[in-house]
ZAMARGU-4260 file (C-alpha; in steps of 0.2 Angstrom, whole numbers, plus 5000, padded with zeros to 4 digits):
<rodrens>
0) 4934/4897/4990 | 4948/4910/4991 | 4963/4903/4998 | 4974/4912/5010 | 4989/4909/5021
5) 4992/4916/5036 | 5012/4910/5045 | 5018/4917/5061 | 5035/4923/5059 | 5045/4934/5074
10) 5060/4939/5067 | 5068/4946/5049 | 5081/4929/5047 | 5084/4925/5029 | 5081/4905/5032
15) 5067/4906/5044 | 5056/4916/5031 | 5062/4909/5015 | 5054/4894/5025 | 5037/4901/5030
20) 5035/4910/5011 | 5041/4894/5004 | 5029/4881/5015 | 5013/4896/5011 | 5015/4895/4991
25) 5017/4876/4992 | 4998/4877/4999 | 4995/4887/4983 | 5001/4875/4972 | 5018/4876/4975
30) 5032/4887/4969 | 5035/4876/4954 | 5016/4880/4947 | 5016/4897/4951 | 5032/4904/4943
35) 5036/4893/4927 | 5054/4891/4924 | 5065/4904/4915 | 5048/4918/4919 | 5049/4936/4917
40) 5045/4942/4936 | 5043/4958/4944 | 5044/4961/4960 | 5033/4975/4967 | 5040/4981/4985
45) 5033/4995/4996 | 5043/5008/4995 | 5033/5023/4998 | 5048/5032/5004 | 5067/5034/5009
50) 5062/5027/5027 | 5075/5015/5037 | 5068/4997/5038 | 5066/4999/5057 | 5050/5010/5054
55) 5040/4998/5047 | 5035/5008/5033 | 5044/5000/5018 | 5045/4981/5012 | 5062/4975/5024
60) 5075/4969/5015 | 5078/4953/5022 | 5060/4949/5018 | 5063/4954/4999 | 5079/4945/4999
65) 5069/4928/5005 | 5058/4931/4990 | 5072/4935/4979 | 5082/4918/4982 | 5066/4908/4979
70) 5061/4914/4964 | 5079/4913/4959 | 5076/4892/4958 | 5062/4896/4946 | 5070/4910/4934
75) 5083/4925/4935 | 5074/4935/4924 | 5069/4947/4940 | 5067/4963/4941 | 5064/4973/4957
80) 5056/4994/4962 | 5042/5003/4966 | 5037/5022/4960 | 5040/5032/4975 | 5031/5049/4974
85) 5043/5061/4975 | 5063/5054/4977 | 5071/5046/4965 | 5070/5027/4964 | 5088/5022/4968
90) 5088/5035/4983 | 5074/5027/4992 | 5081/5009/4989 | 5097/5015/4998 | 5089/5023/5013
95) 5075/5007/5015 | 5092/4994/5015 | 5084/4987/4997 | 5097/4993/4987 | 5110/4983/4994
100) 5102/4966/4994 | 5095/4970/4976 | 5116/4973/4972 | 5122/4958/4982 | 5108/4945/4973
105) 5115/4952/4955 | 5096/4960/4949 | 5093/4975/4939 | 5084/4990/4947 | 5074/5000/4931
110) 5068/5016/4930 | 5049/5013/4929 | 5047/5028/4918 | 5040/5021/4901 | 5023/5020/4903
115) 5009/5008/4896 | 4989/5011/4896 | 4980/4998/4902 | 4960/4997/4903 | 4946/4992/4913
120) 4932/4986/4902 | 4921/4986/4918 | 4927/5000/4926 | 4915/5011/4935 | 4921/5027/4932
125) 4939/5027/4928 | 4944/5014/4912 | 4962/5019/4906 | 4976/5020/4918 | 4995/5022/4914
130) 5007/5013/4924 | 5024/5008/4924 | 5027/4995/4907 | 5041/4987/4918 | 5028/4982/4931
135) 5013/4976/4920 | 5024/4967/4906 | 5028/4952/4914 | 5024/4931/4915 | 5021/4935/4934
140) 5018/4950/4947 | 5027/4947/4964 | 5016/4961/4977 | 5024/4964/4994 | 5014/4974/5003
145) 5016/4980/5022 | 5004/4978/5035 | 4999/4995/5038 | 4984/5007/5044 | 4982/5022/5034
150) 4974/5038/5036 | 4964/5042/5021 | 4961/5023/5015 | 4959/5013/5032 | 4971/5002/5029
155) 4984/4998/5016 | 4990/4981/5012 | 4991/4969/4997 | 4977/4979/4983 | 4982/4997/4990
160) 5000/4993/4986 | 4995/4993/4966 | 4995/5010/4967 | 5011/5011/4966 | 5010/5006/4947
165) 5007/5023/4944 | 5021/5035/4942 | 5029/5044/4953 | 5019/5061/4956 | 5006/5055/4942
170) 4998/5048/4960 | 4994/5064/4966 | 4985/5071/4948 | 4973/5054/4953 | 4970/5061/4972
175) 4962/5076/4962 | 4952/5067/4950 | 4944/5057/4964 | 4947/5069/4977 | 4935/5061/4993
180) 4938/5042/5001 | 4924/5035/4994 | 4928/5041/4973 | 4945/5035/4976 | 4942/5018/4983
185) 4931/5017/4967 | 4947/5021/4957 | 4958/5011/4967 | 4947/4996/4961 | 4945/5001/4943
190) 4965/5001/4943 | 4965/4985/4950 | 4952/4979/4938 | 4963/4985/4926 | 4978/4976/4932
195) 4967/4960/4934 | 4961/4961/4914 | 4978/4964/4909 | 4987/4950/4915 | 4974/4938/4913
200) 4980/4921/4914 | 4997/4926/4922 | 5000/4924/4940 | 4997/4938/4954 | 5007/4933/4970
205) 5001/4943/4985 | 5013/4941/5000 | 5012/4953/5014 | 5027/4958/5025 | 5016/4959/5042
210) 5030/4954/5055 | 5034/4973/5058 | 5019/4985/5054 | 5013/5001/5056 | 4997/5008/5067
215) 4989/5024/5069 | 4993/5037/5057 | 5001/5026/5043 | 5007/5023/5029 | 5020/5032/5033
220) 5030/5043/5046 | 5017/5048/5056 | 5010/5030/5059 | 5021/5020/5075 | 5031/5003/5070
225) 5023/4988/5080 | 5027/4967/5077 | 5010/4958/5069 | 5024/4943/5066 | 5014/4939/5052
230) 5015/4933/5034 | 5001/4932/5023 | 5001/4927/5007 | 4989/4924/4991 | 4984/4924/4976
235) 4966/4935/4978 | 4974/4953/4986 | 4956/4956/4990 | 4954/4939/5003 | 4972/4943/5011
240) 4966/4961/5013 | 4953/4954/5022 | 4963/4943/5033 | 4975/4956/5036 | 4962/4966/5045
245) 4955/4951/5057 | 4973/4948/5060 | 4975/4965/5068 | 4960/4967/5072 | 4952/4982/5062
250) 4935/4987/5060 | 4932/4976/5042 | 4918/4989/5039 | 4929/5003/5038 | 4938/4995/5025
255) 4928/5001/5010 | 4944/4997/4995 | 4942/4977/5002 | 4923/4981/5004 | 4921/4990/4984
260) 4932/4975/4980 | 4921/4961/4986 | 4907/4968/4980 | 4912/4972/4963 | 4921/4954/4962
265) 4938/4954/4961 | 4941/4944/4976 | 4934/4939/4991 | 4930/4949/5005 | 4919/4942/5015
270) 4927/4930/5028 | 4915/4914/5030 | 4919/4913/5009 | 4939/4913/5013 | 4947/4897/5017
275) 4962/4902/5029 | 4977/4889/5028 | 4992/4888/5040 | 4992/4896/5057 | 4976/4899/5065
280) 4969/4917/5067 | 4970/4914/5085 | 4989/4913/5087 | 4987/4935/5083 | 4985/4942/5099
285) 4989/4958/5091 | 4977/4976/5089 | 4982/4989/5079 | 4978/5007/5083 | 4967/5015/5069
290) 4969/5031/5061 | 4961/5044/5071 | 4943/5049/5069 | 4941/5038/5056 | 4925/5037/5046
295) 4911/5023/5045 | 4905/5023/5026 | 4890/5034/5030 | 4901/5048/5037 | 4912/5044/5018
300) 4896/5045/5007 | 4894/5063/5015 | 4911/5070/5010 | 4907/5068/4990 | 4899/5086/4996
305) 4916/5095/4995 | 4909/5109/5005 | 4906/5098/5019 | 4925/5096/5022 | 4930/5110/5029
310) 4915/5112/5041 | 4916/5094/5046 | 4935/5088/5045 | 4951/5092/5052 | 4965/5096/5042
315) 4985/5095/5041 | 4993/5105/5053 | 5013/5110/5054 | 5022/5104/5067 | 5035/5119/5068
320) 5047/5108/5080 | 5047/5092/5067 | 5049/5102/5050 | 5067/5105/5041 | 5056/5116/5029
325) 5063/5102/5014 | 5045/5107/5005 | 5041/5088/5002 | 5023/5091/5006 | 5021/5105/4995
330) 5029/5096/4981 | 5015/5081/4981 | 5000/5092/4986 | 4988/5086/4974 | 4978/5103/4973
335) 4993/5113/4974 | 4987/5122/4990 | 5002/5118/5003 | 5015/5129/4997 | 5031/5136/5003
340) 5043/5148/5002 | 5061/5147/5003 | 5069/5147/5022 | 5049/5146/5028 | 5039/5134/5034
345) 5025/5126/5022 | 5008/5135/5022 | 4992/5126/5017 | 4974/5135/5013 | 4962/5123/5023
350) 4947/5128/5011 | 4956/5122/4997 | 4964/5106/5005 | 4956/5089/4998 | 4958/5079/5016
355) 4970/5066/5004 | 4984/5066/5015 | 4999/5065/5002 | 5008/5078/5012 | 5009/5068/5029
360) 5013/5052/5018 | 5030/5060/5012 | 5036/5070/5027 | 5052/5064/5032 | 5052/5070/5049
365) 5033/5064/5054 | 5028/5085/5056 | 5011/5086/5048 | 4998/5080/5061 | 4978/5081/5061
370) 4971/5096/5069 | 4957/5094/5081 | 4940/5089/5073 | 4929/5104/5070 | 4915/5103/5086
375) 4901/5101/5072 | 4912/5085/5063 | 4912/5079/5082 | 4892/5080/5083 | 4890/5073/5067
380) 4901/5059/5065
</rodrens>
C-alpha cells in the first residue's frame, strides 16, 4: 500500500515543523534512507508568483527553511527555485519572503534556463517534454506543494506542482496544445510519467505545505487564504493528492489529474488502497470552498468540442476597479487573445479564449473574475 502522512501543524515555527516533517519521513524510512549523504537535491517550492506569504498562494518560507535545515544533516549540495511564468526567478523569491531564507541558509538559487528532454515511453499523447536540467538532474527531488483549489484543474497540490518543471511561459504554449481540462490532465500525467521514468531509482519526496491554503478561485489571487493546519507528506504524489482532498473535504471525483493518475498507475488514488500514518483524517475539521461551477467529468468530456465553449462556459472578465493595466494577463495568454494596449485596460475575444485560466493565475491585483454562466451552460451542467 501507498504510504502517506498526514501531521497537524497550527502555526509557521521553525522547530515545531522541522519536528512534524522530521517525525512524517521517519515513517518513510527515515531521513537517513531517503536522502543519502553528500546527495545532489533540489528543492521544488511553489512559487507561482511574486505573492506575500500571508496569501497562501506560494510555498511559506519558514516551511522551506524547515526542510532546508534537515536535509542539511544529509548533504549541502541543495539547490532551491521554481519557474514562475512570467517574473523573473529572483523577483518572485523576494516578494514570497523565500529569498531571504535561501540567503541566510548559504544555497544557491539558479536560473532554471537550460533545458533537458525527457520522455514518457508510455505516454498517452504527449512523450517528450523539456523541463528545467537543474530540477531533473539530481540524486533526489524535494516537492513542496500548497494545498490549494484551482479553477481549471480542481485542485492543485503535490503532482500539479511538476508543472512547474517547465519553463517559464513554455507553460502556456502546453495550455494550447491540450487546450480543454480533460487533454491537459492527460498531459499533466504524461509529464509526470516522464518525470517518474527519468529518475527511476532516485527518490521523489512529496511534502505539502497545507497549514495555510487557498479556497475558491485558486491557485492564485483570486482564490482566499484559509488554515488546513496540515502537512502531508509522501513518496507517491498521487495517494497524498488524494489525501489532500479528503482532508478538505473536496469532491475526490472532481479530481480527474489524481483520478487519470490512478488509473494509469502512477500512484494510488483510490483511498481504501492508501495506508494513512500519523494523525487521523478526523482531526480536519476543515472544508474548502471549490472553484465555482466546477465541472463533474461528464460536463469535462463535452468541452473537447471546442465550440461548445463559448455557448456553455463563462469566461474572464476585467474588473476595471482591481486592474493597474500592468498587461500580466495578456503576457501569458496562451492563445494570444487578451491583449492590451498601452494606458488601456486588457481586452479578451471570448470566441477565441480556451477557458485555461493563465490570465487569472498571474494577476497581481486578483481583477480577472468569472463571468456569469451562460443560461444554456446552467441547464446543461
Amino acid at each position: 500500500m501507498s504510504k502517506v502522512v498526514l501531521k497537524k501543524c497550527e502555526e509557521y515555527s521553525l522547530d515545531l515543523i522541522k519536528n512534524k516533517i522530521n517525525e512524517s519521513l521517519s515513517l518513510l524510512g527515515g531521513i537517513d534512507s531517503l536522502i543519502k549523504k553528500d546527495a545532489k537535491v533540489f528543492i521544488k517550492c511553489n512559487c507561482v508568483g511574486p505573492f506575500d506569504k500571508s496569501l497562501g498562494i506560494t510555498t511559506h518560507p519558514i516551511f522551506l527553511q524547515a526542510v532546508i535545515q534537515l536535509v542539511k544533516t544529509r548533504t549541502n549540495n541543495i539547490t532551491i527555485g521554481d519557474n514562475p511564468a512570467t517574473r523573473d526567478l529572483t523577483y518572485t523569491l523576494k516578494k514570497n519572503g523565500i529569498y531571504d531564507i535561501i540567503m541566510e541558509e548559504g544555497l544557491e538559487i539558479v536560473n532554471n534556463k537550460t533545458l533537458l528532454t525527457i520522455q514518457n515511453h508510455h505516454a498517452k499523447i504527449y512523450n517528450e517534454f523539456e523541463v528545467s536540467k537543474e530540477m531533473i538532474d539530481v540524486d533526489v527531488l524535494i516537492n513542496l506543494p500548497k494545498l490549494k483549489t484551482h479553477s481549471l484543474a480542481y485542485m492543485t497540490v503535490a503532482e500539479k506542482n511538476f508543472f512547474g518543471l517547465i519553463y517559464g511561459l513554455n507553460k502556456a504554449g502546453w495550455h494550447v496544445r491540450a487546450s480543454n481540462p480533460l487533454e491537459f490532465g492527460e498531459a499533466i500525467n504524461d509529464l509526470y510519467g516522464a518525470i517518474l521514468e527519468n529518475l527511476d531509482g532516485k527518490n521523489i519526496i512529496n511534502i505539502c505545505d497545507g497549514i495555510l491554503g487557498l479556497e475558491g478561485e485558486g491557485p492564485s489571487s483570486g482564490g482566499k487564504s484559509k488554515f488546513a493546519n496540515a502537512i502531508i507528506t509522501s513518496l507517491d504524489a498521487v495517494s497524498l493528492d488524494r489525501i489532500a482532498c479528503e482532508v478538505i473535504h473536496l469532491d475526490s471525483s472532481k479530481c480527474f489529474i489524481t483520478n487519470i493518475a490512478n488509473e494509469r498507475g502512477y500512484g494510488c488514488g483510490e483511498i481504501e488502497k492508501i495506508e494513512l500514518l500519523g494523525d487521523s483524517l478526523k482531526d480536519f475539521d476543515v472544508s474548502f470552498i471549490p472553484p465555482k461551477d466546477s465541472l463533474s467529468n461528464l460536463g469535462l468530456r463535452v468541452l473537447k468540442i471546442k465550440p461548445l465553449r463559448n455557448i456553455l462556459l463563462e469566461h474572464p472578465k476585467i474588473n476595471h476597479d482591481k486592474c493597474i493595466k500592468c498587461g500580466e494577463c495578456a503576457k501569458i495568454c496562451p492563445p494570444k487573445t487578451m491583449v492590451i494596449e498601452p494606458k488601456k485596460y486588457p481586452h479578451l475575444t471570448n470566441h477565441k479564449c480556451i477557458r485555461c485560466w493563465c490570465c487569472a493565475e498571474v494577476c497581481p491585483q486578483n481583477a480577472i473574475e468569472k463571468s456569469k454562466r451562460p443560461l444554456l451552460g446552467k441547464i446543461f451542467f
